[in-house]
N, C-alpha and C positions, 0 to 999 in steps of 0.2 A: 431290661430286655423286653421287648415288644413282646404283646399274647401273640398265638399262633392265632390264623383266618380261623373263621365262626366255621365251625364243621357243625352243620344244621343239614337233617337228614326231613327229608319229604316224603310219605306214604306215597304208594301208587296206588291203592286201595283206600277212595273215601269211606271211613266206618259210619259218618252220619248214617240217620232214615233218609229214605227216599224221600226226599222233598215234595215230588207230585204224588202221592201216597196220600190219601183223606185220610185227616183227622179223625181217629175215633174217637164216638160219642161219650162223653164221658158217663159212667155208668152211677158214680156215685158225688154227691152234692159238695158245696162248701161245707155243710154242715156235718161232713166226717173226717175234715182235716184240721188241723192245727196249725195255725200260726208258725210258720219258723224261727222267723226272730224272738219270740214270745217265749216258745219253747226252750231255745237259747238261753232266754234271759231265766224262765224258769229251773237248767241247769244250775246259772253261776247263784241261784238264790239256794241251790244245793249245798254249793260251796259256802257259802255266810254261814248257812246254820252249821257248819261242822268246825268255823268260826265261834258260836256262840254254845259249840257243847261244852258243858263244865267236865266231861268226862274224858274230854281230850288233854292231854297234856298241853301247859301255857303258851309254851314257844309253838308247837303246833296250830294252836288257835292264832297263834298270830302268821304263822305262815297262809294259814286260808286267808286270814284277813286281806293279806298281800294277794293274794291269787285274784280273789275278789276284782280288786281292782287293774291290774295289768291283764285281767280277764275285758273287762268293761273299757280299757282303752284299746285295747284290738277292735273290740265289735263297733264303736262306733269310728276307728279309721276305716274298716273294711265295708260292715254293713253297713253302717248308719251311711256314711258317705256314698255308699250305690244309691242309696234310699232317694237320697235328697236331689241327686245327680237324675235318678227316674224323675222327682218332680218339677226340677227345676228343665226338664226336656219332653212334660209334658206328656209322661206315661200314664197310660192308665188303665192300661190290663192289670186285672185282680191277678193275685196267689191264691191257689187252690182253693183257701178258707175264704175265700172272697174279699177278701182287703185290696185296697187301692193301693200304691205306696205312700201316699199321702196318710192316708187312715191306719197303714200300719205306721209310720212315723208317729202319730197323735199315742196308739198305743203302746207304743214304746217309750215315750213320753210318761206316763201316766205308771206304767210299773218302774223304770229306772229312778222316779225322782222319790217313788215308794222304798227300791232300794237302797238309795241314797241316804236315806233317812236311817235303814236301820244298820248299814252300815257305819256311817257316823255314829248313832248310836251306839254301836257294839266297841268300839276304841274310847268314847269318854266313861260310858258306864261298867265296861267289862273288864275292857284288857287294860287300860290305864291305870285302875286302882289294882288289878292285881298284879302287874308287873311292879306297882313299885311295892306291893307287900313283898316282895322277892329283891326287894332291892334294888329295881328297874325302874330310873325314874325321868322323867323329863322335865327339865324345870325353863324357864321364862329368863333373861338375865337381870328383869327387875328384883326376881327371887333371889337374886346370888350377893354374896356381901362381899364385902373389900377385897379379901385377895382372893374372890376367884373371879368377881371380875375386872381385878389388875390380872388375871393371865389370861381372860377371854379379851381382854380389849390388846394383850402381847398378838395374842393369834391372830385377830384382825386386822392389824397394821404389816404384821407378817407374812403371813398365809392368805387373805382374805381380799384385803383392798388392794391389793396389785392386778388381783384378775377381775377385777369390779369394772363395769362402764355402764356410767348413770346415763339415760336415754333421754333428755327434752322432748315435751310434746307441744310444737308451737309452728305457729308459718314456716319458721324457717327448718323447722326438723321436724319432718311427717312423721307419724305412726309406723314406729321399727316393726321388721317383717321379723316375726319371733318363730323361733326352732320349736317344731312340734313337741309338745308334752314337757317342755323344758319350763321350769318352776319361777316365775318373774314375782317383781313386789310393784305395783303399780303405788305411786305416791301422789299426793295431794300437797303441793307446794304455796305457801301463802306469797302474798307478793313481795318484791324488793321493797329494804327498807326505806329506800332514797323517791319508790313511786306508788301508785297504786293501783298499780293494775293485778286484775282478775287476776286468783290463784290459778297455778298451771298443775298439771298432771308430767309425772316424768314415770320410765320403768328403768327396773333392776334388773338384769337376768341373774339369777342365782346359781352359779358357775356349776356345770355338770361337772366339772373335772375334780371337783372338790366333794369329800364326805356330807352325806347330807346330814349324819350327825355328828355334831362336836361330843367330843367325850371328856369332860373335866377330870382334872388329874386327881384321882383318889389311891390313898395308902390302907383304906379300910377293907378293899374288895370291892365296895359299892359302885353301881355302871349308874352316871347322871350325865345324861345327854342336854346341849342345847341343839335344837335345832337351828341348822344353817342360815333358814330364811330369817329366825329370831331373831340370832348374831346378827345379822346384816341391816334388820329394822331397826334393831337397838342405835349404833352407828349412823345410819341415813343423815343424820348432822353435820357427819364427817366428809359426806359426800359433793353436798350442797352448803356449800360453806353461803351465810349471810341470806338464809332463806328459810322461813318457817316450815317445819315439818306439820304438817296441820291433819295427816293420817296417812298410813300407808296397812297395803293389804293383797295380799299372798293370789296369785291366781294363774292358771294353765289353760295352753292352747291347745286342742286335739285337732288334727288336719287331717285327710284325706291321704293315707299312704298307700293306698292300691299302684300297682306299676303298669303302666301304661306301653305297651310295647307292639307293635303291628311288626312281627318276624318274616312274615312275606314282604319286608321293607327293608329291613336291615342288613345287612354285609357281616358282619360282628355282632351275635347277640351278646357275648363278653361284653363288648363297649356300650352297647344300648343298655343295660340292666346297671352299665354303673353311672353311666349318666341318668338314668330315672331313680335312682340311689338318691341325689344328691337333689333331684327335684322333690322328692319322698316330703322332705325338711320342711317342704315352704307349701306344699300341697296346699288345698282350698281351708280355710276353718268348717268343723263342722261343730264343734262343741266350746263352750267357754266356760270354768268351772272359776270359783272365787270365791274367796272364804263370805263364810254366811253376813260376814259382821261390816263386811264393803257399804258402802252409803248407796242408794240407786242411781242417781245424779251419775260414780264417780263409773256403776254396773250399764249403763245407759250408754256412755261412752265408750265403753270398751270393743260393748257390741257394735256398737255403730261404726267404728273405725275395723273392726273384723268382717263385716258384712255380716253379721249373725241377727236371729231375730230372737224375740223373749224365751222363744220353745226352746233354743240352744242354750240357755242359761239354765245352769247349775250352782247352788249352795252348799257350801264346804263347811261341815261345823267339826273339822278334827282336819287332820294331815293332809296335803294335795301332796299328790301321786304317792302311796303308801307303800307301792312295789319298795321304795326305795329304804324300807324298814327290814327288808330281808335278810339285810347284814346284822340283823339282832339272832336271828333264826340261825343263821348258818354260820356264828360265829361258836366260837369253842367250849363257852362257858355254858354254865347251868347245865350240866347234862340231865338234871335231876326234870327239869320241865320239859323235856322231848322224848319219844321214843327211844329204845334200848337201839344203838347203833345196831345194824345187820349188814355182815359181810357176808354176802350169797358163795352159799358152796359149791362145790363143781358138781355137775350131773352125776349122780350116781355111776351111769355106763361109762362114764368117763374119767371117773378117779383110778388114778395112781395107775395111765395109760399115757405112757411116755409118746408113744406112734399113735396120734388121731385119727390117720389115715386105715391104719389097722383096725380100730374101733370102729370107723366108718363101715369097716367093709364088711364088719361082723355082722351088725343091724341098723337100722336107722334109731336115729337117736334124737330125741323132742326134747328141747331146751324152755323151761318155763323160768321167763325174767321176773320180776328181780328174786325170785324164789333160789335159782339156778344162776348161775355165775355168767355174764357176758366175757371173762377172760377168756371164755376156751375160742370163742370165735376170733379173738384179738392172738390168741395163740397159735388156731388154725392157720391165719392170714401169714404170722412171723414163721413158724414151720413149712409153708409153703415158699417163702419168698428165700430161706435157704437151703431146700430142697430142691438138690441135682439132678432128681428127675421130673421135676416141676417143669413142664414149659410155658403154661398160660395160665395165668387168672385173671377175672371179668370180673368187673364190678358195680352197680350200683348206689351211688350215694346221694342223701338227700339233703339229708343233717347229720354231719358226722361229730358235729362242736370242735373240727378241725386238730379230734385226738392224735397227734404224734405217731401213736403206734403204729395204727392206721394205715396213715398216710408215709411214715416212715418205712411201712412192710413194702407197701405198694414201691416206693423208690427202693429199698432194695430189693428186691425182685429185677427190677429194671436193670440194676448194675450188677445184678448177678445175669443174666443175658437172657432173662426172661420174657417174652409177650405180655404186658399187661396193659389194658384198654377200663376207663371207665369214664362210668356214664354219669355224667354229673349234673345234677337241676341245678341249674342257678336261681332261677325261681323258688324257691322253697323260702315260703314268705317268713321275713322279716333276719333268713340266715341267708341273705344275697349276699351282703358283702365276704361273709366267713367263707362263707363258697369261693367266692370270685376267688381268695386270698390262695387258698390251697390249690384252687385248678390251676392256678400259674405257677404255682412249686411242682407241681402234678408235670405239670407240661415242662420245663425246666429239664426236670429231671428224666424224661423222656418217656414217661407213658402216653399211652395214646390215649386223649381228654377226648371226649363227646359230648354236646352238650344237646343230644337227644333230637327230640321230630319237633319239626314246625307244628305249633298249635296245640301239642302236648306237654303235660306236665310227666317226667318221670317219676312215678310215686312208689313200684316199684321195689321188692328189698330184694336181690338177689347175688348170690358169689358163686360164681364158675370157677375150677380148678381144675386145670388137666396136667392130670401126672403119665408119666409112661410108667412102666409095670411088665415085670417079667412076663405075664401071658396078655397083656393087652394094655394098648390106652386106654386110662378108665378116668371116667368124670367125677368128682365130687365139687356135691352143690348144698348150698345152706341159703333155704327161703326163708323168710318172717314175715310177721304184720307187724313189724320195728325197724326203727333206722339201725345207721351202724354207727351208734351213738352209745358211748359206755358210761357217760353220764348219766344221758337219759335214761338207759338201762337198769341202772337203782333206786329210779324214780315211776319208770311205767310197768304196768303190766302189759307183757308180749309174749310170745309163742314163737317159737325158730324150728325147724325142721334142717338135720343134718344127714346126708344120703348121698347113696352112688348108683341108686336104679339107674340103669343104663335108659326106659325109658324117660325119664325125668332129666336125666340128663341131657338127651338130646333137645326136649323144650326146650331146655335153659340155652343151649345151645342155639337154637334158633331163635329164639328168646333175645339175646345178645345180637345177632345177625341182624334181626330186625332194627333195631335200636342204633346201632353202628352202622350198618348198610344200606341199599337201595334195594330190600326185599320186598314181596306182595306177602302181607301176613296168610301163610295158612294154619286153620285147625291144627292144635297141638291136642297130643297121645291123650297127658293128663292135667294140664297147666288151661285155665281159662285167662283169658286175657282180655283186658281192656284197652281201647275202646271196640273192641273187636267182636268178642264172643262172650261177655262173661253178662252182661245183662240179659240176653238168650238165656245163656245155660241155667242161669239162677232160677230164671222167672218159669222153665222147664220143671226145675225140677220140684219148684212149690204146685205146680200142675199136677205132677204127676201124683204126689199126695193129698190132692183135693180128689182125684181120680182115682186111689187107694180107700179113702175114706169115703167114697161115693159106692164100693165096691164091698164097705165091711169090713177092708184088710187094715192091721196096724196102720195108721199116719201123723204123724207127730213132727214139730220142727221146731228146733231150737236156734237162736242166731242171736251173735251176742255182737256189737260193734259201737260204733262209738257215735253214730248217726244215721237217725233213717227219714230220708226227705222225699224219696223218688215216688213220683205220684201212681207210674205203674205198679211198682212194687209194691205200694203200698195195697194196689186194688186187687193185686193178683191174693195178697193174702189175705182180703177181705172173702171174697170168693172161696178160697181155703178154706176159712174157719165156717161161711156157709154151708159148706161140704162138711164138715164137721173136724178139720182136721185141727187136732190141739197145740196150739201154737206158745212158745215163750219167748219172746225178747227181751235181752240185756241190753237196755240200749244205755250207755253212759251220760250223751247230752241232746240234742236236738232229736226230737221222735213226732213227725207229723200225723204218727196213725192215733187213729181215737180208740182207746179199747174197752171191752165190753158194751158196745153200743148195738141192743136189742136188735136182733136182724140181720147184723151183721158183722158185728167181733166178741161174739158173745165169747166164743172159745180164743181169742188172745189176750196174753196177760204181758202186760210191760213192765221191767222194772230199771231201778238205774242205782248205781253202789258208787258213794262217793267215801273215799277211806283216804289211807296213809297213803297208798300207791295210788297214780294216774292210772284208770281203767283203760286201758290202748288196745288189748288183743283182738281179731275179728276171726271169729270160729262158728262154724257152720253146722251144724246134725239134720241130719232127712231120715227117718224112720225105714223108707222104702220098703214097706211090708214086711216087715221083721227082719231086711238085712240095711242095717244103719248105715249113711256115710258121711265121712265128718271130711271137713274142710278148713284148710288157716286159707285167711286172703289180708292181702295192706289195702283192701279197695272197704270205703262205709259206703253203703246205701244211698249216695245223693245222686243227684246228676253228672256232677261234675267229675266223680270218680267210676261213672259210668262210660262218662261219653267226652271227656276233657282232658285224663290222665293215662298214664299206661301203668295198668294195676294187671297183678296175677290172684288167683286161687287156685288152688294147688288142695290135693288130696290127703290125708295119712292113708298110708294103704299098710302099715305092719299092725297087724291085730291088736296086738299087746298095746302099741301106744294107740289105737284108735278109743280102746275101753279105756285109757287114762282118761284120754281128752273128756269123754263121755261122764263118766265117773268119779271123775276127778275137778278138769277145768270144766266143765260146766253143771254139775251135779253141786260144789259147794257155793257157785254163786247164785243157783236158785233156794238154795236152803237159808240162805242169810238172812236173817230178821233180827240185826240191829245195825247194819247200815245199809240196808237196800232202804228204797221208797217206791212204791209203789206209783203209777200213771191211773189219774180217775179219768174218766170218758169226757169231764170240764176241761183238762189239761194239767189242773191242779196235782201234786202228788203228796202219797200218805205217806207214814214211817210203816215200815215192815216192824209186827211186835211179834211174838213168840204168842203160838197157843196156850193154854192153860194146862201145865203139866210140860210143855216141852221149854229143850233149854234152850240157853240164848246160843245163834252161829253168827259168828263175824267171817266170813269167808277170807277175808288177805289176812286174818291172824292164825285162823287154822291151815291154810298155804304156809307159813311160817312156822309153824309151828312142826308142820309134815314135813318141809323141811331141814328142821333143827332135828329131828329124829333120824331121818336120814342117812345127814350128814354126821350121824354118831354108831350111824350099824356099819359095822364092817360088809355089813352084806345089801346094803343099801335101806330101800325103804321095805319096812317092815306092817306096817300098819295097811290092810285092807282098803282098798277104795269105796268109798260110800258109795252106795247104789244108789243110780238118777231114779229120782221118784218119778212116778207117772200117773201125769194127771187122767180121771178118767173120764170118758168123752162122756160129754151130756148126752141126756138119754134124747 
C-alpha cells in the first residue's frame, strides 16, 4: 500500500535571531571553552575506564568495552565527517576554543589513536585472559584438533561459503564499493601457477547476516568461540582455488552517514529519508581501520582506492567492530559476572491502583526510570485505548524500538473510534528505518501520522489523553526527558511527569496544535518550548540569580543534562558565578564550560557519573531567593536543541515531588564519589574520592536500593530524603 502524502507543517513564525541584529561582542576568549569533539572524546574515555574497573562485574566490563566502540563509530560517521566536509569546502571559522576544523581534525587524531591504543589494550591484557579464566575463551582454528575442525570446516561448506563472494582487484574489477562498518578480509593473492604475474589483492565481505561468533559444540558447559572472520581466513584456499594465499587481513570501512535532506524540496519526506537510508551505506569514507598486522604496501592501497589519507588510518590489535561482542553480554549465561537483574517496580502512588486515571486525578505523580517501572505508561496508553470515555490521544514519538504495545494501543484506539494523531520524527538518527517501518502500520491502520515542521527535529516527549468525565472534559498528559521506549527505559536514567493540571494540559494541547497544524506559536501558561522560548526563558532565569546573588539573596543553580555546548549559555553562567551565584552541573558527556577558572567560574563545579545506567535525565533547580523551582526538559544545552528541535521544559509545581526531585534526584548525584569524575579547568577529569572519615555514595546503587525498599513497604518509601548540601558562597 502506498504511504499517505508527506503531511509536513511550516511555521509562520520564524524563531531564528534577527539576522540584521549585530553580533554581540564576545565577552569571553577561546581560552574559556573547550573543545567539543575533545570533550566527546574525553566522555567515551569515561566509558573505557569503567571498561578496565576490576570492580565491575566481567560481562559489564565488557559491555563498556562495546560501548566504547559503537560510541567512536557514530562520532566519526557524524562528526568527524562534518569535520572533513568543513575542510574539504574550505572553512575556516574557528569553534569557540579557537580551532580550525582542520586542527580540530589533527586533534582528534592524536587523542583517538591514544584511545585506540588503550582500548586494544584493555581486550588482549584484561578481558581476554579473564574471560577465558571463566571459561570464555576464543580460540584461532590453527588451535583446534581434528574433530572440531572436521565440524568447523562442516559449518563452513554449510552455513558459510554459500553466502561468501570473493571480490578481485584488477583492470577488470575495480575496487568494490563496501557497506559501511561491514567487517571485509582484504587478501594478498600470489600469481597463477601457469604465469607470473604480480600478486593481486582480492576482498571478502564477511557476511552480516551470519553470527559473528561461531560457537563450537561443547558438552562441558564451556563457551569457545571462533571468530567469523578466523573461520573464513582459515578457508580462503577454498575460495581461490589454484592461487597462493600469501596473507590476508581483517579491515572496516566508516562512511559518512549524516542524511542529507533539503524539506522545502521534497513532496514526501517519508520517501526522501528512505532513499537517503540506502545512500547512508555507500556514503563518502571517512575512516579505514585494519588489523595492526596488515603489511603498508597492502594499508597504502586500500587507502588509496578509498580516497583516504595516512591521518584516516587506524590500527587494530584486537577485534574490528567489537559492538558485535554484545551477544556475549546479553546472552543468558554466567549471571554470576553481571549485575543482579533489576525488574523496576511500580511507583509507589501507583501500586495496586487498578484506575490510573483516578490516581492521576488525586496528584501528580513523578516517574523515575529505570528505578520506577516504564509499564505503567505502556499501561496508561492500553487503559486509554479501551477506554469508552477516551476520545483522543496525542503522541510523540522519537524512538519507540517499535514496541508492539505501543503501537499496538495506538491502533487500538483507532478501531475503537478513537482520535489518535502522532507526531513521528523520522529523523531520529540511526532509527529512520524503524520509524519509517511503524509510521506505515501507524497510517494503515488509520491514525493520523505527522511527520512534524519543516526544519525541525521533534525531540519532544509528550502524551495527551482526552477523557470526557462526569463533571468535565479533562486532559491528562505525561511529559519526560525519555523516549517512549521500554527498552531504553531499563537502560537510561529519566524522569516522566504524570498530570491533569488543566493548565498544563491546555500547553500540551497547543503544544500538539502547533506540531499538527498551521499555528503562530504563542507563549505557553507553563511549558517553554523550543525553538521558540526556551533559550529566553533559561538564559532569564540564570540572570535573575546572578541578580539575587548581586543583591545577598540565596542564588544557587543546579542542572544536570547530558550536554552543554551553547556558547551563550555558557557565558551567561560565567557572569553568574562572577555575581557569585553557586553553580552545579551534571553534565554526562560533552561540557564546553571551563570550571574553576580564576575570575570567572570559580563558583562552578562540573561533574559527570558514568555507571550501570545511561545518565539521560535533564532536571533544572533555581534557588530563586529561597523559593526553589525545578524543571524536567528533553532539550541539553547545545544549539541545536535550542534553535534546530522542538523541545519542551516543563515545571513540577506539587511540592512533595519538587523536594523529591531536589532531595532526592539531584542531592544523591552530587554526593557520589565513586563514580562521578570531576571536570579540571584543562578539560581533563578526576575521580570523585570520599573525604577522610566519610563513606563511599554510588548514586544509581543507592536509587536502587531506595527503590528495593520501597517496593517492600506496604506504605511505600520509607526512608527520608537526603538533604541537598549546600555549597557555601565564597566570601
Amino acid at each position: 500500500m502506498p504511504s499517505a502524502p508527506q503531511k509536513k507543517q511550516t511555521l509562520r513564525q520564524p524563531p531564528a535571531p534577527d539576522p540584521g541584529r549585530p553580533a554581540a561582542v564576545p565577552a569571553f576568549g577561546p581560552e574559556h571553552f573547550l573543545n567539543r569533539e575533545l570533550s566527546w572524546l574525553e566522555f567515551n574515555h569515561r566509558v573505557l575506564e569503567e571498561a578496565l574497573r576490576p570492580d565491575n562485574p566481567l560481562l559489564e566490563r565488557l559491555k563498556f568495552f562495546c560501548i566504547v566502540s559503537s560510541n567512536l563509530d557514530e562520532f566519526f560517521e557524524i562528526r568527524v565527517a562534518g569535520l572533513k566536509q568543513q575542510v574539504e569546502t574550505g572553512v575556516t571559522e574557528r569553534s569557540p576554543d579557537g580551532r580550525t576544523p582542520r586542527q580540530t581534525l589533527a586533534a582528534i587524531r592524536r587523542r583517538v589513536c591514544q584511545m585506540v591504543r588503550e582500548h586494544n589494550a584493555c581486550w588482549r591484557e584484561r578481558l581476554v585472559p579473564e574471560l577465558a579464566r571463566h571459561g570464555i575463551r576464543f580460540l584461532r582454528p590453527a588451535d583446534l584438533d581434528g574433530a572440531d575442525l572436521e565440524w568447523l570446516e562442516q559449518f563452513y561448506r554449510t552455513t558459510v561459503r554459500p553466502v561468501l563472494t570473493p571480490l578481485a582487484i584488477d583492470p577488470a574489477h575495480p575496487f568494490p564499493l563496501l557497506v559501511n562498518r561491514a567487517l571485509n578480509l582484504v587478501v594478498r593473492l600470489g600469481p597463477e601457477s601457469q604465469t607470473r604475474a604480480a600478486p593481486r589483492l582480492a576482498v571478502v565481505e564477511v557476511p552480516r547476516v551470519l553470527p559473528r561468533l561461531v560457537r563450537l559444540p561443547r558438552q562441558d558447559g564451556r563457551q569457545e568461540y571462533v571468530f567469523l572472520g578466523e573461520l573464513i581466513g582459515h578457508f580462503l584456499p577454498d575460495l581461490f582455488p589454484g592461487r597462493a594465499i600469501r596473507g590476508w587481513w581483517p579491515f572496516r570501512v566508516t562512511r559518512n552517514s549524516e542524511l542529507y535532506i533539503d524539506e522545502e524540496e521534497v513532496a514526501n519526506l517519508l520517501a526522501a529519508v528512505e532513499q537517503e537510508l540506502q545512500r547512508r551505506r555507500r556514503g563518502a569514507a571517512v575512516r579505514l581501520e585494519v588489523a595492526k598486522r596488515c603489511p603498508s604496501g597492502v594499508r597504502r592501497e586500500l587507502l588509496r582506492n578509498l580516497g583516504l589519507g595516512p591521518e584516516d588510518l587506524y590500527l587494530i590489535d584486537g577485534p574490528l567492530n567489537p559492538a558485535r561482542l554484545m551477544v556475549l553480554y546479553e546472552g543468558d549465561h554466567a549471571p554470576e559476572l553481571r549485575y543482579p537483574s533489576w525488574i523496576a517496580p511500580t511507583a509507589p502512588a501507583l501500586r495496586d491502583q487498578a484506575d490510573l486515571f483516578a490516581a492521576i486525578r488525586r496528584s501528580d505523580i513523578l516517574l523515575h526510570h529505570p528505578y520506577e517501572s516504564f509499564e505503567t505508561i505502556v499501561s496508561l496508553l492500553q487503559q486509554a485505548a479501551a477506554d469508552p470515555d477516551v476520545l483522543a490521544i496525542k503522541q510523540t514519538l522519537y524512538r519507540t524500538g517499535g514496541d508492539p504495545r505501543i503501537i499496538g494501543a495506538l491502533m487500538d484506539a483507532v478501531r475503537n473510534g478513537k482520535t489518535v494523531a502522532a507526531v513521528v520524527e523520522l529523523r531520529a538518527r540511526f532509527d529512520e528505518a524503524n520509524n519509517i517501518r511503524w509510521a506505515r502500520q501507524l497510517e494503515e491502520a488509520g491514525v493520523h501520522v505527522v511527520y512534524g515542521l519543516v526544519g525541525y527535529k521533534i525531540h519532544c516527549k509528550a502524551t495527551l489523553i482526552v477523557r470526557r468525565e462526569p463533571d468535565a472534559i479533562r486532559r491528562y498528559v505525561h511529559l519526560s526527558t525519555g523516549n517512549y521506549n521500554p527498552n531504553t527505559a531499563r537502560q537510561y536514567t529519566d524522569v516522566g511527569l504524570l498530570t491533569c493540571r488543566p493548565d498544563i494540559g491546555e500547553d500540551v494541547t497547543d503544544l500538539f496544535n502547533l506540531l499538527t497544524g498551521m499555528t503562530q506559536f504563542r507563549p505557553l501558561r507553563q511549558l517553554w518550548v523550543a525553538p521558540f522560548d526556551l533559550h529566553a526563558r533559561l538564559k532569564s532565569l540564570i540572570e535573575r540569580e546572578a541578580r539575587h546573588a548581586a543583591q545577598g539573596l540565596p542564588a544557587r543553580i543546579i542542572a544536570k543534562m547530558n550536554a552543554l555546548v551553547d556558547r551563550d549559555i555558557i557565558e551567561t553562567l560565567y557572569r553568574a558565578s562572577q555575581a557569585g551565584v553557586v553553580i552545579d552541573l551534571i553534565v554526562r558527556g560533552i561540557c564546553c564550560l571551563r570550571p574553576g577558572v580564576r575570575g570567572v567560574s570559580e563558583n562552578i563545579r562540573v561533574r559527570s557519573i558514568v555507571d550501570r545506567f545511561l545518565e539521560h535525565s535533564r532536571i533544572l533547580y533555581f534557588e530563586n531567593g529561597g523559593q526553589p523551582e525545578v524543571f524536567l526538559s528533553s532539550a541539553d544545552w547545545m544549539p541545536r536543541n535550542f534553535y534546530r528541535r522542538i523541545e519542551t521544559t516543563f515545571p513540577i509545581l506539587d511540592g512533595n515531588l519538587r523536594d523529591r526531585v531536589i532531595h532526592e534526584l539531584l542531592a544523591l548525584p552530587l554526593a557520589d564519589n565513586t563514580r562521578a569524575r570531576i571536570l579540571q579547568p584543562d578539560g581533563s577529569y578526576r575521580h570523585a574520592r570520599p573525604r577522610p572519615g566519610e563513606p563511599e555514595r554510588r548514586s544509581q546503587f543507592e536509587f536502587l536500593a531506595r527503590a528495593r525498599a520501597a517496593a517492600q513497604s506496604p506504605r511505600g518509601p520509607s526512608q527520608p530524603w537526603p538533604k541537598l548540601q549546600v555549597r557555601p558562597r565564597p566570601a
